[in-house]
py3Dmol code that shows the C-alpha trace and the ligand (Angstrom):
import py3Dmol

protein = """\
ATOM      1  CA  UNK A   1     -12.892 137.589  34.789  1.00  0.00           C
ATOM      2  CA  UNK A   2     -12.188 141.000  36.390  1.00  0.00           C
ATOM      3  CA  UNK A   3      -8.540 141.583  36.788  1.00  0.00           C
ATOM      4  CA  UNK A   4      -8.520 142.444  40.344  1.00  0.00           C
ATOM      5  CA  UNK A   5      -9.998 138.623  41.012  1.00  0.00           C
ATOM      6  CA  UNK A   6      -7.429 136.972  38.372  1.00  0.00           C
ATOM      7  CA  UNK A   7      -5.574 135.500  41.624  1.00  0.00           C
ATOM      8  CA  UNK A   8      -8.327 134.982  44.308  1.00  0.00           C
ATOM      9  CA  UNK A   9      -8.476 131.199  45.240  1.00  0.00           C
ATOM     10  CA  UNK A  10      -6.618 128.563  44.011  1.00  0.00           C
ATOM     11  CA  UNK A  11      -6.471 127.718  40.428  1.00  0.00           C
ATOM     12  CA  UNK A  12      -8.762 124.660  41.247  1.00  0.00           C
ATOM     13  CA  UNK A  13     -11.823 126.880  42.080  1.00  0.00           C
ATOM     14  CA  UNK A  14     -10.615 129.767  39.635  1.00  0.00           C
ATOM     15  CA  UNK A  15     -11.046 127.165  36.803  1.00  0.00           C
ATOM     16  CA  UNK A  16     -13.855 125.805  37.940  1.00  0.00           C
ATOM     17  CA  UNK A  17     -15.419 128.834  38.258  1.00  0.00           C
ATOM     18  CA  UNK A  18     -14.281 129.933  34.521  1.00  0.00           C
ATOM     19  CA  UNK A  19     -16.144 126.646  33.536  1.00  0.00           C
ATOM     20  CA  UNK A  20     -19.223 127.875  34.952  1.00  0.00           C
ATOM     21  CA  UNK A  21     -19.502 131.057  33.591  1.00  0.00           C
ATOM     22  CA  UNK A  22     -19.189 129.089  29.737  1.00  0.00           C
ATOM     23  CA  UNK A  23     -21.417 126.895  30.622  1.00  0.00           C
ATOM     24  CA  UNK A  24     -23.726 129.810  32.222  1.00  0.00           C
ATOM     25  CA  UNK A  25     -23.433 131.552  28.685  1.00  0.00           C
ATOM     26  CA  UNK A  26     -23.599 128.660  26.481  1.00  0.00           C
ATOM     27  CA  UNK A  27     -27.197 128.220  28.338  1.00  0.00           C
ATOM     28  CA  UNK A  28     -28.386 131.664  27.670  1.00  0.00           C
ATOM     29  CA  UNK A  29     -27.140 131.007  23.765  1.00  0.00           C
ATOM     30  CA  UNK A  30     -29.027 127.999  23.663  1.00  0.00           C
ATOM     31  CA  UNK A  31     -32.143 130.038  25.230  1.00  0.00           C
ATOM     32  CA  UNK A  32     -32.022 133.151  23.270  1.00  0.00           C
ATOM     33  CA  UNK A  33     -29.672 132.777  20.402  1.00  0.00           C
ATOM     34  CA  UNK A  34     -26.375 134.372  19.729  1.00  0.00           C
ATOM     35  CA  UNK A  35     -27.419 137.422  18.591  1.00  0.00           C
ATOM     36  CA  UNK A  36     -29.266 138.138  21.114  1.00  0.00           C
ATOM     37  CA  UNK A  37     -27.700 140.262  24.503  1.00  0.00           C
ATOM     38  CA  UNK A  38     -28.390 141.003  28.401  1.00  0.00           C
ATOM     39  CA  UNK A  39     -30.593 143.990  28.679  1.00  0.00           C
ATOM     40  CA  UNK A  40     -28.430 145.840  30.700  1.00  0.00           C
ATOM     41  CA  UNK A  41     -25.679 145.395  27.892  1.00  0.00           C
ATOM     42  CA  UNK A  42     -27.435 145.519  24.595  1.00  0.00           C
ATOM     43  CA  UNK A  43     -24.118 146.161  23.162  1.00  0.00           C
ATOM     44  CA  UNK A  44     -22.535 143.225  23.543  1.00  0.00           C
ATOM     45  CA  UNK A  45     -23.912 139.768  21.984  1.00  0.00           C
ATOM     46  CA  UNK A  46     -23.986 136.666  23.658  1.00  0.00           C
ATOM     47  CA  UNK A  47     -21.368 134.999  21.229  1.00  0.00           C
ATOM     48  CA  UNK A  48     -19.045 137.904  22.242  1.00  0.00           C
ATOM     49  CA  UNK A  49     -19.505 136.521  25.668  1.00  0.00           C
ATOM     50  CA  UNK A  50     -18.926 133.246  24.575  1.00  0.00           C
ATOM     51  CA  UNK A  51     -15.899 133.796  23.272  1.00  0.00           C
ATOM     52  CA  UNK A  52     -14.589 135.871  26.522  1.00  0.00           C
ATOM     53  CA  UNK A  53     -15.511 132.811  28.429  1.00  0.00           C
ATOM     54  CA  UNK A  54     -13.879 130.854  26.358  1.00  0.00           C
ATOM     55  CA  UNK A  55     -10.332 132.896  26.375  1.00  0.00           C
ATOM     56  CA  UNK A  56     -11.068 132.903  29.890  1.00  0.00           C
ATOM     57  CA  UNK A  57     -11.207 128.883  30.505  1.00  0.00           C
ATOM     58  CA  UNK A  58      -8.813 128.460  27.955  1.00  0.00           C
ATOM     59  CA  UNK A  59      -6.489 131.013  29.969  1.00  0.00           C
ATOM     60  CA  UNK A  60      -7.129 129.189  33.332  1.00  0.00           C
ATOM     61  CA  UNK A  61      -6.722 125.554  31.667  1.00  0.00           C
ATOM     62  CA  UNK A  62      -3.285 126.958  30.731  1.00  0.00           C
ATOM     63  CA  UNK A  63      -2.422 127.990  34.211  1.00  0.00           C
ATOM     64  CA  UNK A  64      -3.481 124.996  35.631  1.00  0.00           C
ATOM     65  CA  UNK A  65      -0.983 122.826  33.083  1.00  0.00           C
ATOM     66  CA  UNK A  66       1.740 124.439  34.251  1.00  0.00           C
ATOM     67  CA  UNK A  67       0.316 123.780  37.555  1.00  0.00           C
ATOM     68  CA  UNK A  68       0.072 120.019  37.371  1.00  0.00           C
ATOM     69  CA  UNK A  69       3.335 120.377  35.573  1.00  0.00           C
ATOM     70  CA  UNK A  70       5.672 121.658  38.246  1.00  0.00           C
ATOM     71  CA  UNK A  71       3.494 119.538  41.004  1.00  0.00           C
ATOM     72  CA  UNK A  72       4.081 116.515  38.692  1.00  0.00           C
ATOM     73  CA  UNK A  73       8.313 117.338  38.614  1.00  0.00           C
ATOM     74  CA  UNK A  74       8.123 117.971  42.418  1.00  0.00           C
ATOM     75  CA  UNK A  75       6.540 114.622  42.846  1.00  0.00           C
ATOM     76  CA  UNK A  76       9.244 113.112  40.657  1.00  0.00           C
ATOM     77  CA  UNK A  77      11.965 114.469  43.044  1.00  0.00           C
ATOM     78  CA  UNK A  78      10.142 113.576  45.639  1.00  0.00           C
ATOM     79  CA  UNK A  79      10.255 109.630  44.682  1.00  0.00           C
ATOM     80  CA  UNK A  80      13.843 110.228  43.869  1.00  0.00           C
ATOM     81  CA  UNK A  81      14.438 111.705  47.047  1.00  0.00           C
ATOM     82  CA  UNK A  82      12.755 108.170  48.502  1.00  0.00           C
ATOM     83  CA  UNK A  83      14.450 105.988  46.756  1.00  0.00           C
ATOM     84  CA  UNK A  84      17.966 107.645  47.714  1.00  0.00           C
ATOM     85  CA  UNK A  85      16.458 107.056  50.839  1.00  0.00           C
ATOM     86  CA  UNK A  86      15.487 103.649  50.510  1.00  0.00           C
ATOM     87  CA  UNK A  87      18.688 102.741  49.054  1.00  0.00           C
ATOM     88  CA  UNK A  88      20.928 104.135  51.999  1.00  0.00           C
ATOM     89  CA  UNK A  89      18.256 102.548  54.409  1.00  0.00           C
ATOM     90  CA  UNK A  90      19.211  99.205  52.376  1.00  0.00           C
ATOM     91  CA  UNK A  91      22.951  99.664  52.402  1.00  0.00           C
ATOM     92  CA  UNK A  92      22.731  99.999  56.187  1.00  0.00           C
ATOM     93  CA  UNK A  93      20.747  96.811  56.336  1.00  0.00           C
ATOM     94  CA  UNK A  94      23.142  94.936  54.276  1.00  0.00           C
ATOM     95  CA  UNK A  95      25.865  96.320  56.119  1.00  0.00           C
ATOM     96  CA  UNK A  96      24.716  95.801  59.492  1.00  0.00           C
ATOM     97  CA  UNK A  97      23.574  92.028  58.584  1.00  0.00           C
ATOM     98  CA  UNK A  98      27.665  91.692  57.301  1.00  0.00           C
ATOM     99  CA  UNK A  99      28.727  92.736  60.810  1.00  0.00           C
ATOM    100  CA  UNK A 100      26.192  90.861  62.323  1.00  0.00           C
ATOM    101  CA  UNK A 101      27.343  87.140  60.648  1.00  0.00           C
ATOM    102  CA  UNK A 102      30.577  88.519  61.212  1.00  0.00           C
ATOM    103  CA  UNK A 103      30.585  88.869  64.705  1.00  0.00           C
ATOM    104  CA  UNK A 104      29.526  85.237  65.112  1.00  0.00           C
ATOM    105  CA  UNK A 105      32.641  84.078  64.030  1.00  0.00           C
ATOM    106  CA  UNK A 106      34.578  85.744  66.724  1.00  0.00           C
ATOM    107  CA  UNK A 107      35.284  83.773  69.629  1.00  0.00           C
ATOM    108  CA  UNK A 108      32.797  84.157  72.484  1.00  0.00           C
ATOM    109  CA  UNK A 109      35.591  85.793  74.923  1.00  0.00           C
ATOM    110  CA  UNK A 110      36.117  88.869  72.556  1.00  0.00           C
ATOM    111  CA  UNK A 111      32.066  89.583  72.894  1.00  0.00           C
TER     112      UNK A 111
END
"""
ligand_1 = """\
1
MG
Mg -14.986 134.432 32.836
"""
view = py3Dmol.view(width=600, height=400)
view.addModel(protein, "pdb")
view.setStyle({"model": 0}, {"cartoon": {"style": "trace"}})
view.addModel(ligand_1, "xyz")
view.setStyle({"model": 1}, {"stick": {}})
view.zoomTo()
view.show()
């Protein structure tokens, strides 16, 4: 991957793409061999290539760890944040049900 495109798209389609470009060179390896090379680059061997792709995807898979990482905490907190929620929601319930009986034993003049 060319520096200058190391952040274009989201890491989804970055890694995606990164798996297609191993798989793209694995093909020509399995074609051609590892020795062999483009002709436009007869300096550098397909397994050369295969290794840059894999540093690549490898690179990418790393990025998208960390990735599924943080979105995995944020859901956490998120939950958390519900169930806070869910419990002051409850509380209000309960108390609101307490005033509720409550008020039925007051005499009917007071309401
Ligand atoms: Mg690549």
């Amino acid at each position: 991957m060319k520096a200058k495109y190391a952040d274009i798209g989201s890491i989804n389609v970055r890694c995606i793409e990164e798996c297609a470009e191993l798989i793209h060179i694995l093909c020509k390896v399995e074609r051609f061999g590892l020795e062999n090379f483009h002709p436009d680059k007869p300096e550098v061997k397909n397994w050369q290539l295969v290794l840059q792709e894999i540093e690549d995807v490898e690179r990418l898979f790393g990025t998208l760890k960390r990735c599924m990482d943080k979105g995995t905490r944020r859901g956490g907190k998120q939950i958390a944040d519900k169930k806070v929620l869910f419990g002051q929601v409850a509380a209000l319930t309960a108390e609101n049900e307490r005033l509720r009986r409550l008020a039925t034993l007051l005499p009917p003049t007071i309401l």
